[in-house]
Every structure is written in structure tokens, then in C-alpha cells.
C-alpha positions as CSV (number, residue, x, y, z in Angstrom):
1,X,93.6,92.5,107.1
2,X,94.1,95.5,105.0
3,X,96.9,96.2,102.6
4,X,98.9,99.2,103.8
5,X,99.7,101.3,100.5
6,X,102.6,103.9,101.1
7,X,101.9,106.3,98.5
8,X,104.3,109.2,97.0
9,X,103.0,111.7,95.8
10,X,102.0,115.9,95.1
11,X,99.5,117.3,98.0
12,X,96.6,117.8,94.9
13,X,96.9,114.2,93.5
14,X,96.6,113.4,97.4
15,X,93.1,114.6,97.4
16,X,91.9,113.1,94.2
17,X,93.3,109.7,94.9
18,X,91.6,109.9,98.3
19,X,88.2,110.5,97.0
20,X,89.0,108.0,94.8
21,X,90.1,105.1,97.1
22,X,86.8,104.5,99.0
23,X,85.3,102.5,95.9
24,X,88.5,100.1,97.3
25,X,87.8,97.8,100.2
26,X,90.7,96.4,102.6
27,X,93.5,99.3,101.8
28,X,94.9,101.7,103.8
29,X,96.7,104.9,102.3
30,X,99.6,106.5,104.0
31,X,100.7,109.9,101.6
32,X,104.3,111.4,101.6
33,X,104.0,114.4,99.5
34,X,106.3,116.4,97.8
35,X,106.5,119.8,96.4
36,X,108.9,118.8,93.5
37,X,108.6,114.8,91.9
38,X,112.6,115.3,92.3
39,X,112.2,115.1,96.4
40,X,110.8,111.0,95.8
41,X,113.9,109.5,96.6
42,X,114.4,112.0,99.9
43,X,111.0,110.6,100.9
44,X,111.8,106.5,99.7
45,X,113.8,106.8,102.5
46,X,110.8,108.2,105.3
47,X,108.8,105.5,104.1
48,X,107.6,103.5,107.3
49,X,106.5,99.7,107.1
50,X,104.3,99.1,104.6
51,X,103.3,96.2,102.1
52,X,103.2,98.3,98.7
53,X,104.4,101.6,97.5
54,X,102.6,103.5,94.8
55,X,104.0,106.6,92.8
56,X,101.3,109.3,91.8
57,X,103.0,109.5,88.0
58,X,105.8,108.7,85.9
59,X,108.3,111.2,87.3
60,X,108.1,110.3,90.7
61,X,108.7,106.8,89.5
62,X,111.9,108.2,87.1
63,X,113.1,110.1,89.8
64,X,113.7,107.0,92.6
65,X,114.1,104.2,89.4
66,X,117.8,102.9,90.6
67,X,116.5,102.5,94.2
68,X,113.7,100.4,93.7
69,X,115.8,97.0,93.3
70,X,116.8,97.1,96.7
71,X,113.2,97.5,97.9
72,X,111.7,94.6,99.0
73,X,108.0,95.0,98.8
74,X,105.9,95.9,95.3
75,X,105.7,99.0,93.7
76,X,103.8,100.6,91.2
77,X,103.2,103.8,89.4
78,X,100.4,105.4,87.8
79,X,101.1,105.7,84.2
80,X,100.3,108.4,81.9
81,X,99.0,106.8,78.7
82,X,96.8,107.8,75.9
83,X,93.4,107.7,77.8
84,X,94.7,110.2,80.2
85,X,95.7,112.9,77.4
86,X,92.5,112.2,75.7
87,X,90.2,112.5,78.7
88,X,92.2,115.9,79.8
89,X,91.5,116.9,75.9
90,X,87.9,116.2,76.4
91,X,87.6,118.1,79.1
92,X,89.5,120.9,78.2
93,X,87.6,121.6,75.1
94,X,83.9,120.8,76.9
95,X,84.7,123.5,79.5
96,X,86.4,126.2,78.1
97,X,86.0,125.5,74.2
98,X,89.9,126.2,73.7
99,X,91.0,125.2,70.1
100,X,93.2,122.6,70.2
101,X,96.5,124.6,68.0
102,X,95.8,127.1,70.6
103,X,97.2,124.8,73.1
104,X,100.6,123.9,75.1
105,X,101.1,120.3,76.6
106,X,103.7,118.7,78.2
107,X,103.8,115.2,78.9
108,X,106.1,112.0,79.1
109,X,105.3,110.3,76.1
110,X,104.7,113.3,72.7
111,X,103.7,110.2,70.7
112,X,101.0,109.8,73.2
113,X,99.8,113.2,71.5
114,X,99.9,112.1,68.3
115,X,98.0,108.7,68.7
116,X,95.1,110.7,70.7
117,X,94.7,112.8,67.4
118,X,95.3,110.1,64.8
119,X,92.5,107.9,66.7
120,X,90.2,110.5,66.6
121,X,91.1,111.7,62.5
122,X,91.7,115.7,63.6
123,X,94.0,116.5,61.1
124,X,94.3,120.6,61.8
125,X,96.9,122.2,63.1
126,X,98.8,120.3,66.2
127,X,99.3,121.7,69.6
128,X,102.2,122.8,70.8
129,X,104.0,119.9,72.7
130,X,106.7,120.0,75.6
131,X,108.6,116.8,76.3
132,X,109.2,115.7,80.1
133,X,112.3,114.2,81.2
134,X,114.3,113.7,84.2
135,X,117.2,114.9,82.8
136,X,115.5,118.7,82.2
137,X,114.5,121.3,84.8
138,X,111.2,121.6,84.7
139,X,111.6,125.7,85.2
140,X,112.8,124.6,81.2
141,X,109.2,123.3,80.7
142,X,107.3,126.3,82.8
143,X,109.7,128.9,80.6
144,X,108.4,127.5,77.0
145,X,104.8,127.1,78.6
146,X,105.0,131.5,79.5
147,X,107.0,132.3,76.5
148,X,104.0,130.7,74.4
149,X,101.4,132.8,76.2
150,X,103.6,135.9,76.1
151,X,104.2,135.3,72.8
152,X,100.0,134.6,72.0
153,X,100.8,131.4,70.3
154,X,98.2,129.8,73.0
155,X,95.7,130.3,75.2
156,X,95.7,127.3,77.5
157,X,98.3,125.3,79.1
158,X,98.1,121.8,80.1
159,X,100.5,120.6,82.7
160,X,101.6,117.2,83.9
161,X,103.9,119.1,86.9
162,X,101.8,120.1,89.8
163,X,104.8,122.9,90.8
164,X,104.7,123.7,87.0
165,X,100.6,123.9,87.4
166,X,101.1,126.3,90.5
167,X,103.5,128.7,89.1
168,X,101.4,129.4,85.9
169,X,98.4,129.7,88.4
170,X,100.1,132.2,90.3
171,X,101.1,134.4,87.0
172,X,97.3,134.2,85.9
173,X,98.2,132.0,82.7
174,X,94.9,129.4,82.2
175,X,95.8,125.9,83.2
176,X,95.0,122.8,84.4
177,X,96.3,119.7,85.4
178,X,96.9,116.1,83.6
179,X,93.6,114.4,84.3
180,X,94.0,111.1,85.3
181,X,91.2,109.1,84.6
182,X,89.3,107.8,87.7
183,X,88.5,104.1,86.1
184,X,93.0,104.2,85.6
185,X,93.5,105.0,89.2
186,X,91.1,102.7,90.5
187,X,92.8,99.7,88.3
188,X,96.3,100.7,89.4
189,X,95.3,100.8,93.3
190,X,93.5,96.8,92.6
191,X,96.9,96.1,91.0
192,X,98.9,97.2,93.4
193,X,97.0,95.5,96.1
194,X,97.3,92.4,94.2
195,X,100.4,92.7,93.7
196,X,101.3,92.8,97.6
197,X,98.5,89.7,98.4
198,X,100.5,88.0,96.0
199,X,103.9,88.8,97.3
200,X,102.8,87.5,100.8
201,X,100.7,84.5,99.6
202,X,104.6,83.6,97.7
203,X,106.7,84.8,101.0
204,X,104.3,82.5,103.2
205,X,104.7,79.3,101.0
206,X,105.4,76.2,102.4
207,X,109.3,74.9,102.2
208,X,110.8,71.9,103.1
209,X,114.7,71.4,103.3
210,X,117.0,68.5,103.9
211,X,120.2,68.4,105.4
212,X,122.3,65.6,104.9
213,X,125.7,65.8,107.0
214,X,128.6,62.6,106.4
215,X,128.6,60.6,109.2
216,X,132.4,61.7,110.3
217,X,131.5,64.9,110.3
218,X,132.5,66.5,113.4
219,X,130.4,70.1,113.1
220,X,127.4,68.3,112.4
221,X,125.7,70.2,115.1
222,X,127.3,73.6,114.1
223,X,125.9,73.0,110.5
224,X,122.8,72.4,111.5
225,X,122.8,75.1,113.7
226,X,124.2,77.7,111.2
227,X,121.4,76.7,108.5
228,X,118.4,76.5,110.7
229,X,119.7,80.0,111.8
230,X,120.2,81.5,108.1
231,X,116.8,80.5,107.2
232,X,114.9,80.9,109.9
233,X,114.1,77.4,109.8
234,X,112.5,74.7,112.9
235,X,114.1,71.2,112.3
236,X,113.2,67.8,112.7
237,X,116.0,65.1,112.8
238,X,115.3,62.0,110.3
239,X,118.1,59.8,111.2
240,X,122.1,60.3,112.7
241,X,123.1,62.5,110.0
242,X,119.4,63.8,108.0
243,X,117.2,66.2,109.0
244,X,114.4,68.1,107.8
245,X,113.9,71.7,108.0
246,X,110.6,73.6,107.7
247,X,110.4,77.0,106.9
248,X,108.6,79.9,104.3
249,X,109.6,80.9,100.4
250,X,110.4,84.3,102.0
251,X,113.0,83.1,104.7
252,X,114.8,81.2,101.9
253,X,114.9,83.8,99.8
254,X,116.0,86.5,102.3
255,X,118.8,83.8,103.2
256,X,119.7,83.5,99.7
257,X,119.3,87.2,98.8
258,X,121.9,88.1,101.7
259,X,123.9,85.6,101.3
260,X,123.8,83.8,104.1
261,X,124.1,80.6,103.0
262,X,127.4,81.4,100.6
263,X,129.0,82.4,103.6
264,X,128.0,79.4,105.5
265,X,129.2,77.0,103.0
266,X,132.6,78.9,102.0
267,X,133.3,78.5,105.9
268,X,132.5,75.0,106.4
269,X,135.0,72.7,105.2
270,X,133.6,69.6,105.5
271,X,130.8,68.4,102.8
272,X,127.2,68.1,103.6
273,X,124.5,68.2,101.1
274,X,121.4,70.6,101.1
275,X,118.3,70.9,98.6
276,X,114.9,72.7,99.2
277,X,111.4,71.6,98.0
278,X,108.7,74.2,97.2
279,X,104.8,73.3,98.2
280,X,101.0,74.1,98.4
281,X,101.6,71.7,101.4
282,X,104.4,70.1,103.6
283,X,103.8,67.2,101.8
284,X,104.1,68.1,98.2
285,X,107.3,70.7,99.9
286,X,108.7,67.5,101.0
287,X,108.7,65.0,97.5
288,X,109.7,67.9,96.0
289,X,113.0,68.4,98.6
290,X,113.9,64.3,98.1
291,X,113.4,64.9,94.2
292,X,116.2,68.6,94.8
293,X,118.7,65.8,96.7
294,X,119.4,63.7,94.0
295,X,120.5,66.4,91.5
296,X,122.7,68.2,95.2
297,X,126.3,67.4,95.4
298,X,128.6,68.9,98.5
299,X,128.7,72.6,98.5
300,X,125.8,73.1,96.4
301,X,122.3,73.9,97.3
302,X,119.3,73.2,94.5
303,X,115.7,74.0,94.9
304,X,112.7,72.4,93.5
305,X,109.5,74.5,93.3
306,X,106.0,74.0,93.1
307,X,106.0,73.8,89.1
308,X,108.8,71.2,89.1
309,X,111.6,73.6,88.1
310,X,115.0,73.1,89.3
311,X,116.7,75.9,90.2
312,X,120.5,75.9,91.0
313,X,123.3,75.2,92.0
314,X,123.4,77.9,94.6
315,X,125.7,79.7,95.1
316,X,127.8,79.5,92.5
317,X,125.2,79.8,89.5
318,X,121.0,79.9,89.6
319,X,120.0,78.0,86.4
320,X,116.8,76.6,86.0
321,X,115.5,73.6,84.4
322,X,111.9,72.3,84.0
323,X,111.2,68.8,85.6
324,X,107.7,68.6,84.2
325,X,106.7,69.4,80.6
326,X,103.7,68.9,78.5
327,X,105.4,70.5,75.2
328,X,104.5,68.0,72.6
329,X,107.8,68.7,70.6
330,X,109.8,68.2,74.0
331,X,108.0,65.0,74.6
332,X,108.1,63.6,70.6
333,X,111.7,64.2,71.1
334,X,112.1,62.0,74.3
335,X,109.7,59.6,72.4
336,X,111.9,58.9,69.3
337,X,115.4,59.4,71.4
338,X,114.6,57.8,74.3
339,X,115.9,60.3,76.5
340,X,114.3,62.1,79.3
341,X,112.1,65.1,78.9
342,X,114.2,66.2,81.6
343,X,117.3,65.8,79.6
344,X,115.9,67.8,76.7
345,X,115.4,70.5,78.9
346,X,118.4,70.8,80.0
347,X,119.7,70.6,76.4
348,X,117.5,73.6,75.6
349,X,118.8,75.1,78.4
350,X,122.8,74.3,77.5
351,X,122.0,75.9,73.9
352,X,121.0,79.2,74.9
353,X,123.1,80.0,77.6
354,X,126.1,78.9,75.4
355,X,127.0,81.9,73.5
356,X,128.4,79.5,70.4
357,X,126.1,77.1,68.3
358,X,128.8,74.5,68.7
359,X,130.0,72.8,71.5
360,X,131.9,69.3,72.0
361,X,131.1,66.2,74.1
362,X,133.5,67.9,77.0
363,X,131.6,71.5,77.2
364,X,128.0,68.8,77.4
365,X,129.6,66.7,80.2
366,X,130.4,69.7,82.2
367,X,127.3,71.4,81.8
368,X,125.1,68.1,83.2
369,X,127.2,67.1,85.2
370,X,127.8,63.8,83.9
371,X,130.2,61.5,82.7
372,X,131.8,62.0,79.3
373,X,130.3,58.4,78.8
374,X,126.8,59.3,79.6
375,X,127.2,62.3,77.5
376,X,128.8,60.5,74.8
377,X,125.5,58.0,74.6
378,X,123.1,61.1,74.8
379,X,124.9,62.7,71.6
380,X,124.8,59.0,69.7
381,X,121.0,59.3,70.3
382,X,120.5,63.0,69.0
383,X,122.9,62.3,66.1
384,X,121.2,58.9,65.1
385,X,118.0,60.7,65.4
386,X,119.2,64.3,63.3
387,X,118.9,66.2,66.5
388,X,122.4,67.1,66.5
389,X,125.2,67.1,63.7
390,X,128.8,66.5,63.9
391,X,130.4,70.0,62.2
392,X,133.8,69.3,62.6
393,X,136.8,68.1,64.7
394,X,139.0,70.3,67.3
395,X,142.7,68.7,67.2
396,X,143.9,69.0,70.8
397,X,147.6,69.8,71.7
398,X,148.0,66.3,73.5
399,X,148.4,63.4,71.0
400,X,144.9,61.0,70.5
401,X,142.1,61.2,68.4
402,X,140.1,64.8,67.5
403,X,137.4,66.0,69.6
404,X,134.1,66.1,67.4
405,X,132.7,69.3,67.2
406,X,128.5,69.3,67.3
407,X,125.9,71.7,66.4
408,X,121.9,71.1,67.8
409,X,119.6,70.5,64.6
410,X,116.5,71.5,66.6
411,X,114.7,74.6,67.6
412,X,115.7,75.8,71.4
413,X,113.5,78.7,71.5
């Protein structure tokens, strides 16, 4: 099946791209053109199904920026870089032998310029260079362009602006578009296409869920119902109060997304537990599911994916911890402590989403999840082993003993 490529874009770059395109097997282009790069988000919203969208340059892309994080397919744009100023320079000077001082420019990036020249040691007289940006009119840009030339400080323009390229046309002024190069194009149409195949091998991935509902629950059915609707999800009952759902990465994350399953769980006031396991098969989905339950408690939701991270609780917060680790420095520290490699992880974790370098036994506990017992045993470890060191004590407002203060004596990063 082919990958449907809405692109937006100016009618000339239309035609180039499309000569372009048939060294590209499974894609299909759609083109929305505009007169102005400013008209992109007008035509965002024209857009008809498709599996990617592709800008036809940096403005384009500037222009519609805010609204692509409610999009929910790829995108991509065609960058201007230093290989497509020096392959218009190039061509410029082979076919019409313009000096280069004799020259106006304007592009995105002026330092772009500068590099091209520096790379290739000209060290005369530079050309004249206009700098793009959203925020300016580009009648700003065309202006400076025909004051030059009615000024004879140039001879040539060279315009990234197709309008900007059609006005100086029409007054006679020599010009000619930004070349992109064709090799560019070619690699950002294989990206882009990638990057869809990708998005739908992810959407498409196998996921497991179980439900598990306590047994006076009198809305088990409603629950079930609810969930298997939010998630677009068959089921398959396990025992009286477990069941398994089956579904795709995409569903979930659609259900998450819109959050469907907040609401779900803010309306429902009697506990049930829910985790989701991530797979290259229903099998592997499924271990990974069981392994999500034991870290679920009521009213939370926790995912395990096919790399072994942990991600949740849902909805309240979406951390994410790594089950699985081959970092020798995690696993000589689980060695000499004789703690998890999952517990270091999560200690890594604790220390750089705290925004202090110190914490005490309670901010720990709360954090895992855990006893201040348990936590109080992890610490002895770390502290016996120079992992962590007591910094100081916080006297609390209620009479007993100090709370120690601790600091991690390891690298987190």
C-alpha cells in the first residue's frame, strides 16, 4: 500500500517535487498550494486524510508551527541548509557569471551564508543578505531586493519567496529561485515516508490489558463495558472478576490522549485495578501486562512496553522507569547494595525530577510508593555503601526525633 503524502506547498515547487518524486516507489502526492507561505495554516485545515504531511520550506512550516501538536500523523519540512545556498551559488555563477558582491539573498538562516563562503575560503567582498522571518512582511524583503537594483548595488537577486520571485520577475529585475537540491528532496520524501510506516507499524502494535474488578463490585459489567469501549478493545474473561483485553498501541493511546480513561475512573467509585502490556506478540503483550499489575493500585493505570519501561501512574502523572538495564554502573551498584536494578532506576529517576539535591526518608517513601520501613532499609544500604550521605537533620514541629536530611553521592545523569 502506498503512503499518501499531503503536501503544502507554492504551484512552482509543485512541479519540481513532482519530477522529482518518481525516483520514490509506494507514495502518492496530494499538493495544496498557496500563493503566500502565510495561507499554510488556511490550507492545514483542507487537508483530507492522509498518512504524512510535508511542507515545501521553512516558512510554510513557521507559519502553521502552533498547530502541528494537535496533528496526529507525521510531518516534515524541507529544510533550507548550507547545501541548498551553495548549490543555488553554483549555479548562479555557472550560468550567468554574476559576481558574488553583486548579489542580494534572502534566506532563513544568514549564517548559512557565511559558512558557504568560509568552506569555500572566498574572502572578497560579501553579498548583500536579507533575513526571513515570520514576523516580517515579505513586501519588507521584495522592497530591499528593488531598492538594491535601483540603487545598482546588484545585479542578481536570489529569492527563497516564490511571490517575492514573481514580483521581481514581473518588474524585469534578474532572479531566481532557492535551489533546492534534488539528492535533499529526495531524502526528505524517504524520511517522511518512514516516518509514517513507522507511525503505523507503532499504532498497530500488539497490547494486552487486564482488568481486575473486587469481587463486591456491583458495576463490574459497567466497567468492563466503559474500558473495552474507551479503548477500542475485544475482551476475554479470565476468571469472576479478571479479564483480558486485546487491543493496538494506537487505541490506547487515543484513549489516553482524550482522556477517556480519566474520566472513566473519576466516575467510578468503586476500585478496580488496570495495567497494559506492550508486545511484538500477544504473548510477550501479555507477561508484560501481569509484570504492569503488580506495580497498579486502584485508580491508577500503568503500562509496560516492549523495552520493559514502566510508564505511569495514569492519570495523575506519566513517569517512566526502566525494568531492564544493561548499564554496568546501574548493575555494579545493585551488585555491592543489593538492591534492584529496578530500584536504582527509580532512584535516578527520584533525583532528577526532584528539583532539590536533598530529600528525607518521607519525600523517598512517597515517591516509590513504599513503606517508610522499606525506604528506611534502601537508604541504610546506599549510606553503608557511600551512595548517599546524611547532610543534616529537619526538626519537625511535633515532638520526636529529627528527620535526617540525605543527599545521592552518585552520578544520576
Amino acid at each position: 500500500m502506498s503512503t499518501k503524502i499531503a503536501i503544502i506547498c507554492s504551484k512552482a515547487f509543485m512541479k519540481r517535487i513532482i519530477s522529482i518524486a518518481q525516483n520514490i516507489t509506494d507514495i502518492q502526492l496530494e499538493f495544496y498550494l498557496y500563493s503566500h507561505p502565510s495561507e499554510a495554516p488556511t490550507l492545514m485545515k483542507q487537508i483530507k486524510p492522509c498518512d504524512a504531511i510535508l511542507f515545501g520550506g521553512t516558512l510554510p512550516y513557521l507559519h502553521t508551527q502552533s498547530l502541528l501538536s494537535e496533528v496526529p500523523i507525521p510531518w516534515n519540512y524541507i529544510k533550507q541548509d548550507e547545501t541548498t545556498i551553495s548549490t543555488t551559488l553554483l549555479s548562479l555563477v555557472a550560468k550567468h557569471a554574476v559576481a558574488i558582491d553583486r548579489i542580494s539573498i534572502d534566506v532563513m538562516n544568514p549564517a548559512f551564508v557565511d559558512n558557504v563562503l568560509a568552506e569555500i575560503e572566498f574572502h572578497g567582498q560579501k553579498p548583500y543578505v536579507q533575513h526571513i522571518s515570520i514576523t516580517e512582511p515579505t513586501e519588507n524583503i521584495l522592497k530591499r531586493h528593488i531598492a538594491l537594483w535601483n540603487s545598482k548595488n546588484i545585479d542578481f537577486v536570489i529569492t527563497s519567496i516564490h511571490s517575492v520571485f514573481d514580483e521581481l520577475q514581473a518588474l524585469q529585475i534578474p532572479s531566481m529561485r532557492m535551489l533546492d537540491a534534488t539528492k535533499s528532496i529526495i531524502q526528505c520524501l524517504e524520511e517522511t515516508k518512514s516516518k509514517s510506516l513507522l507511525t503505523k507499524s507503532e499504532a498497530f502494535k500488539a497490547v494486552v490489558g487486564l482488568l481486575e474488578i473486587p469481587k463486591d463490585c456491583s458495576i463490574g459489567s459497567t466497567v468492563l463495558s466503559q474500558i473495552t469501549k474507551a479503548t477500542f478493545s475485544t475482551f476475554k474473561q479470565i476468571s469472576t472478576h479478571s479479564f483480558e483485553l486485546y487491543t493496538t498501541a494506537g487505541n490506547l493511546q487515543n484513549a489516553l490522549e482524550k482522556d477517556n480513561l480519566e474520566q472513566l475512573i473519576q466516575q467510578v467509585e468503586q476500585p478496580f485495578k488496570l495495567a497494559f502490556g506492550y508486545g511484538y506478540s500477544i504473548l510477550e503483550a501479555t507477561q508484560n501486562a501481569q509484570h504492569a499489575l503488580t506495580f497498579t493500585k486502584p485508580f491508577e493505570i500503568y503500562i509496560l512496553d516492549e523495552h520493559k519501561n514502566l510508564l505511569g501512574p495514569f492519570p495523575n502523572t506519566e513517569g517512566k522507569v526502566s525494568l531492564k538495564t544493561d548499564d554496568p554502573y546501574v548493575l555494579h551498584m545493585a551488585k555491592l547494595t543489593s538492591l534492584s536494578p529496578l530500584n536504582i532506576s527509580k532512584l535516578i529517576n527520584f533525583s532528577n525530577e526532584r528539583q532539590s539535591a536533598q530529600f528525607t526518608s518521607q519525600n523517598l517513601s512517597e515517591y516509590l510508593q513504599v513503606t517508610r520501613r522499606t525506604t528506611e532499609r534502601i537508604i541504610k544500604k546506599l549510606v553503608d555503601n557511600g551512595y548517599v550521605k546524611i547532610v543534616g537533620e529537619e526538626m519537625t514541629h511535633q515532638q520526636g526525633r529529627p528527620r535526617k536530611i540525605y543527599q545521592l553521592n552518585f552520578s544520576t545523569y
